[in-house]
ROSE-654010 format. One record per residue (C-alpha): residue in three letters; x, y, z. Coordinates in steps of 0.05 Angstrom, whole numbers, plus 5000, padded with zeros to 4 digits. Example, Ala and Ser with C-alpha at 12.3 -4.5 7.8 and 13.67 -1.06 7.14 Angstrom:
2
ALA524649105156
SER527349795143
***
This chain:
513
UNK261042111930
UNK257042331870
UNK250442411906
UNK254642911967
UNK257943301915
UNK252243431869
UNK246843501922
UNK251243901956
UNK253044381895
UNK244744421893
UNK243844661967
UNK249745151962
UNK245645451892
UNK239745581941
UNK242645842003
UNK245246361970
UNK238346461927
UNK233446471983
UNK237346882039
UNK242947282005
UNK240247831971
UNK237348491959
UNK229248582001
UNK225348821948
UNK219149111959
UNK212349271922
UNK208049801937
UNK200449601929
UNK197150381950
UNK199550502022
UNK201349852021
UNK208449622019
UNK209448902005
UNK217048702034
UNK221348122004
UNK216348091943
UNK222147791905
UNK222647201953
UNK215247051943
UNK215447131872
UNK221746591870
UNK217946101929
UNK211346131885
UNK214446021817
UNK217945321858
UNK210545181890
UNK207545211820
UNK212644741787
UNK211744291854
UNK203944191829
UNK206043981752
UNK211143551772
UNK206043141825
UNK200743281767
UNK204242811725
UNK204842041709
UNK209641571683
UNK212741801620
UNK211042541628
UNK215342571686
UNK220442131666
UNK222342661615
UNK221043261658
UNK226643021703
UNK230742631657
UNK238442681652
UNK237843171589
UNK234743751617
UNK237443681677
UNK243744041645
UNK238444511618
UNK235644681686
UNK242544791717
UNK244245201649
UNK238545681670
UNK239745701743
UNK247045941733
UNK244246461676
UNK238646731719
UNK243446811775
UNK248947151741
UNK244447611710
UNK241247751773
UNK247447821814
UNK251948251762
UNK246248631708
UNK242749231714
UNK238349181658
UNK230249351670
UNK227848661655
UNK232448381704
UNK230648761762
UNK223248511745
UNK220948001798
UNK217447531758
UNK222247501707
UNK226947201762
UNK222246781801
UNK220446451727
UNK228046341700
UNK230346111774
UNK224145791810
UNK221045381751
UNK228444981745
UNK230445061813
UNK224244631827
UNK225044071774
UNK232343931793
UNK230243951871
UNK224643381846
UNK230942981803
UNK234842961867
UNK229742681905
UNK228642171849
UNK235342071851
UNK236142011926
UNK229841501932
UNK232440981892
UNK237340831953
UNK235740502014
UNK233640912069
UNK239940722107
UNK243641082054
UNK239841622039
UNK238742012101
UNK246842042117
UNK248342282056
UNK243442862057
UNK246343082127
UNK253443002095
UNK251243402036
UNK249043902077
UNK254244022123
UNK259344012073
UNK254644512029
UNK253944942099
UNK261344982100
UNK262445242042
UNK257245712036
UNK260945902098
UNK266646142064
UNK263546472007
UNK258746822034
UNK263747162092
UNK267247352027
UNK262447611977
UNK266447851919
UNK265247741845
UNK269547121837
UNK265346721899
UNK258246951871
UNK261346701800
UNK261645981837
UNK254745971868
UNK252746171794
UNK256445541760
UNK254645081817
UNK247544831790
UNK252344571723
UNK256544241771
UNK250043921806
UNK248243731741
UNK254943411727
UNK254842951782
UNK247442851772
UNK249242501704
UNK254242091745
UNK250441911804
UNK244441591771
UNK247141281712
UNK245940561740
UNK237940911763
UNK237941031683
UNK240540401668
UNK235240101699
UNK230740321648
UNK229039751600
UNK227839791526
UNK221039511528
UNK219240121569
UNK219939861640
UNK221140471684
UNK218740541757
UNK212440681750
UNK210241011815
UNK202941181832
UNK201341561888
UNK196941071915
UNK200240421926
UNK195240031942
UNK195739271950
UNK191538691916
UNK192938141964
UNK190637401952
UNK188137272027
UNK183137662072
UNK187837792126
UNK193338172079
UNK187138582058
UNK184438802128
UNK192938892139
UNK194439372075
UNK188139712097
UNK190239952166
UNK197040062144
UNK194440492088
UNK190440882144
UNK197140982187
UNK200741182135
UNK195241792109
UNK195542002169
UNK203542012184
UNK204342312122
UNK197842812132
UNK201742962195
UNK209043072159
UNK205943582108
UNK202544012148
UNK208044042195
UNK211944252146
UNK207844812124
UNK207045122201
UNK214445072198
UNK214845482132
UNK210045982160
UNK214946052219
UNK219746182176
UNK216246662134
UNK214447092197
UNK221647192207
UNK225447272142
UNK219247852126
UNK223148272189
UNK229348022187
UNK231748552137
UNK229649272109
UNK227549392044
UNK233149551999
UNK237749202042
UNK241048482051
UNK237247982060
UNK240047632102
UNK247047952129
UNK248347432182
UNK248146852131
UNK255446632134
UNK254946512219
UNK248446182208
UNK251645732160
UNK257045582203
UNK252545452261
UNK248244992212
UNK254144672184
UNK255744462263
UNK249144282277
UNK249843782216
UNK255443522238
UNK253743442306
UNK247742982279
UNK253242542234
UNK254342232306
UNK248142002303
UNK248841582264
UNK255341382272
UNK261141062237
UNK257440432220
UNK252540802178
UNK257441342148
UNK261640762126
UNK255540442083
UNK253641142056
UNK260341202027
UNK258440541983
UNK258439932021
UNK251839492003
UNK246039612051
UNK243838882047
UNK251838732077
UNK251639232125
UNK252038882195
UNK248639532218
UNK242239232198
UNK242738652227
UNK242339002292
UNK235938832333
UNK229539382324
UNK229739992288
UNK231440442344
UNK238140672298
UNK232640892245
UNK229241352293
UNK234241632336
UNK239342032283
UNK231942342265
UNK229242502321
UNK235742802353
UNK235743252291
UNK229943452292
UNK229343532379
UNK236043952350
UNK233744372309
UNK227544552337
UNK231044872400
UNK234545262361
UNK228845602329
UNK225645602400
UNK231945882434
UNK231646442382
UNK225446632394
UNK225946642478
UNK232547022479
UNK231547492432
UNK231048022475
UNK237647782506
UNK241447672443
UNK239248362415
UNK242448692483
UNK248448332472
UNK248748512406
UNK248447742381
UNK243347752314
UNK239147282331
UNK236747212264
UNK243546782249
UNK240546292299
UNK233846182274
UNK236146162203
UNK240145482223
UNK235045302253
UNK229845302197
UNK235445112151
UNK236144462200
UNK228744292200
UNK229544432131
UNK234243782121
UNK230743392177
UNK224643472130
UNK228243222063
UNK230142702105
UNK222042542122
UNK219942612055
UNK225142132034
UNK222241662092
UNK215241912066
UNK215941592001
UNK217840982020
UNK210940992072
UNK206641032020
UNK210840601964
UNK211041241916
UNK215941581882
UNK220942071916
UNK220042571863
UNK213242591881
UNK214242671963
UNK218943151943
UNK214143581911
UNK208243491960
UNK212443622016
UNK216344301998
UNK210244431958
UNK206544572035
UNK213744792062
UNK214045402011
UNK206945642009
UNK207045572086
UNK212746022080
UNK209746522032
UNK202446602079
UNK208046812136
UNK211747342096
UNK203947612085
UNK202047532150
UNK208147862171
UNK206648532122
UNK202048612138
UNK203148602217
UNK208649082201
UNK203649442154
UNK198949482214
UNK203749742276
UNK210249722241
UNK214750082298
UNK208950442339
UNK208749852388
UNK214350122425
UNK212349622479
UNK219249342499
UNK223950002492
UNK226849772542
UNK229549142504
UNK231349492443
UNK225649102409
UNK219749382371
UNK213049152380
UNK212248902310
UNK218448462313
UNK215448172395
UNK209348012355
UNK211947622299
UNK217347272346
UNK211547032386
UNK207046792330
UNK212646482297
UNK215046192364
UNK208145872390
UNK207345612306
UNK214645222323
UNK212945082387
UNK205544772370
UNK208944372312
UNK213944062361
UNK209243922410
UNK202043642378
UNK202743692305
UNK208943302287
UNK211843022346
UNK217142512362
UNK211441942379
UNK210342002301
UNK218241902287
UNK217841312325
UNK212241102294
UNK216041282221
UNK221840812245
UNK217240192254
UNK213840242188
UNK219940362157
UNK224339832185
UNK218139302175
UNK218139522096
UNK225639562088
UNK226038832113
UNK220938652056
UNK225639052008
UNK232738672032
UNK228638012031
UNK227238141950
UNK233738351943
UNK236637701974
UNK230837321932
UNK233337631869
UNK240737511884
UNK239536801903
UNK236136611843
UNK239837051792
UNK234237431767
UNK235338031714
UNK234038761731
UNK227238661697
UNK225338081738
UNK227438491807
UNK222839031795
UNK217038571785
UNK218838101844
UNK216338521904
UNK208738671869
UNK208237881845
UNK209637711919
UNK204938191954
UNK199137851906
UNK198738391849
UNK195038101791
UNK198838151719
UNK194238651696
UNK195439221764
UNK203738981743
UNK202239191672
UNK199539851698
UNK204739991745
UNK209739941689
UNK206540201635
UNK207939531592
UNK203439081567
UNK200538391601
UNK204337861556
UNK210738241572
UNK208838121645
UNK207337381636
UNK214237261599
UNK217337571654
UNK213037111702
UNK215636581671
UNK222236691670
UNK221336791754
UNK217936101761
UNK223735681723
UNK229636061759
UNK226635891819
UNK223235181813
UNK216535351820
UNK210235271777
UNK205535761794
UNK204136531840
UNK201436211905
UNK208735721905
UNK212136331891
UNK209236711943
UNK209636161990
UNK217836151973
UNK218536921988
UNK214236852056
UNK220536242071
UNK226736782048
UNK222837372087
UNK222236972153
UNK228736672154
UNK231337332130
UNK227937742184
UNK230137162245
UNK237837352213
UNK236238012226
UNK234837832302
***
């Protein structure tokens, strides 16, 4: 329940900072530059996306430690208030609020996804659909009322994400051992496997996975450009943002919920704390329960950016905003792609922090190079292509619809497709069966936390001096804890050990069938 509540208190903080409020502009000349103030905010968070992936081990560890994660939220709610209820010069300056609300905004997005990665993938991905719908649902509320005392709640609720940040990962923390262990996470997790055939084996899967994961980021920067196209007309300078926010939350927060079924009651149940090693949901035979809750989200969400886009002309005589629509649906591909770069990470055996940041990294600067594009196609014709008067709809808005539209549309169709979900799925359920085998190694033989974490890279062949490196702790600590591993579990030396986990995996995986 900590991980809804606080990631959920984080996602209401940006709804309301990315589409609820004033379209400032910048004039450069002739040149007017709309929603300058959103670029300023999506730059500072691109920015802070590069020095958190920029750093290793122990440098990151404290960037997103529990600390400052009360100092980020401490800023977010200041910058906001300020914002929201000031007047002074320095306030109304846009890089004075893209640097006191992007730069934390950014490093508590990264802590939730380190936060979020340390739990199995079959708990994970609920919970960031429950998060959001319940987030949705209140934004719902708040933002159909927007007086002082609901803006004085978004403003409080990064402390409250902080709050049950501190709460949620206290065992992640735990974890941490006094002789330095910590997680470790390169981006490259490369294996050092004993035989030929494991090397020709980490090799193509390497391959697959650069090129899933090639696939997943610049997906998610076409999407971002879509997005960008339309949020740069979706409001007048001076004006709201975005004044239909509070029905597209409510049709988000349905379109969350509607995915839920997805995955069913099995799966809810677990993400509310049962153990995802005792769930008899993964027991069940394939992975098709790993790829189908995805892909129905994101088949979901994608038509209703596409539906948008095609009735627009429709909508706008029945005087439906369709503006309300796309927004849930960018905000649903928006959740479909935490929900990757969760999956992401565990590809490529890094840290989620570090997905995290590389994938809303290419999400946000696709989204600023569409708010440019789009200025400057309103620049360029603004409303002199009266083309479809007859529609009520101005050139300028037909041209970005149908960029934006054929960008979505290209995405769905040959960038990112559902071939590659499926694809996702089988990786993901072949790695997690790895992951539940250690587990059920570990538990059988009553290793320590320490000994866990240095299970999985002493059975896939790592030598002690890659372990060292991956932990940042020294050989002989390594070799103690090798040790240790070998007399819990009767054995004498690495090729016995690996030899026992190839026995647990296979009998574990034949359970699973």
């Amino acid at each position: 329940m900590a991980y809804i509540a606080g990631f959920s208190s984080y996602l209401l903080f940006t709804f309301f900072l990315l589409f609820l409020g004033i379209n400032r502009s910048v004039a450069f000349g002739s040149f007017v530059l709309e929603r300058a103030e959103l670029i300023g905010i999506l730059g500072a968070f691109a920015c802070s996306f590069a020095v958190v992936y920029a750093l290793r081990g122990r440098a990151r560890d404290v960037l997103l430690s529990r600390p400052l994660i009360f100092c980020y939220g401490a800023l977010l709610a200041i910058g906001f208030f300020t914002s929201r209820f000031l007047d002074a010069e320095i306030v109304n300056n846009i890089l004075f609020q893209s640097l006191v609300l992007g730069i934390p905004g950014a490093f508590m997005l990264c802590s939730w996804g380190k936060a979020l990665g340390s739990l199995a993938i079959e708990q994970s991905l609920p919970i960031v659909f429950i998060a959001s719908a319940f987030a949705a649902g209140v934004g719902f509320i708040l933002a159909a009322l927007t007086n002082t005392a609901t803006l004085l709640i978004v403003a409080i609720s990064p402390l409250v994400s902080a709050f049950f940040f501190r709460s949620a990962t206290g065992a992640l923390y735990a974890a941490k051992n006094d002789d330095g262990l910590h997680e470790g996470c390169e981006f490259e997790s490369s294996l050092e496997p004993l035989a030929e055939k494991r090397e020709r084996d980490a090799a193509r899967e390497s391959d697959r996975s650069n090129n899933l994961t090639l696939r997943i980021l610049i997906g998610a920067a076409v999407f971002g450009v879509a997005a960008g196209l339309m949020e740069t007309l979706g409001s007048e300078p001076g004006g709201a943002t975005a004044p239909t926010l509070p029905f597209a939350l409510l049709l988000f927060c349905l379109y969350c919920l509607a995915v839920l079924q997805l995955f069913g009651k099995k799966f809810l149940g677990q993400t509310m704390g049962r153990d995802a090693a005792d769930s008899p949901v993964v027991a069940q035979k394939g992975a098709a329960w790993r790829s189908t809750p995805l892909e129905g989200a994101y088949r979901l969400a994608v038509l209703f950016m596409i539906g948008g886009f095609l009735f627009l002309p429709t909508l706008s005589l029945a005087q439906v905003d369709d503006a309300a629509i796309l927004l849930a649906g960018y905000l649903g591909i928006t959740v479909v792609l935490i929900s990757l770069f969760l999956v992401m990470a565990r590809l490529r055996g890094t840290c989620a922090e570090l997905s995290f940041a590389m994938g809303f990294f290419a999400l946000y600067v696709g989204e600023i190079i569409g708010i440019i594009i789009a200025n400057f196609i309103d620049g360029a014709w603004g409303a002199s292509l009266n083309i479809s008067q007859a529609f009520g709809v101005d050139g300028a808005v037909l041209i970005v619809c149908s960029i934006a539209g054929l960008a979505v549309l290209y995405d769905y169709l040959f960038l990112f497709t559902e071939r590659d979900l499926h694809a996702l799925s089988v990786v993901i359920a072949e790695g997690d069966q790895f992951e539940l085998a250690c587990k059920e190694f570990a538990d059988r033989y009553q290793l320590s936390a320490r000994e866990s974490q240095i299970l999985p890279l002493a059975l896939k062949g790592r030598s002690g001096e890659r372990i060292a490196k991956e932990f940042f702790i020294s050989k002989n600590t390594v070799e103690t804890h090798m040790r240790h591993i070998y007399a819990k579990c009767g054995v004498s030396n690495r090729q016995q050990l690996i030899d026992l986990g190839e026995q647990i995996e296979k009998s574990f995986g034949q359970d699973m069938r």
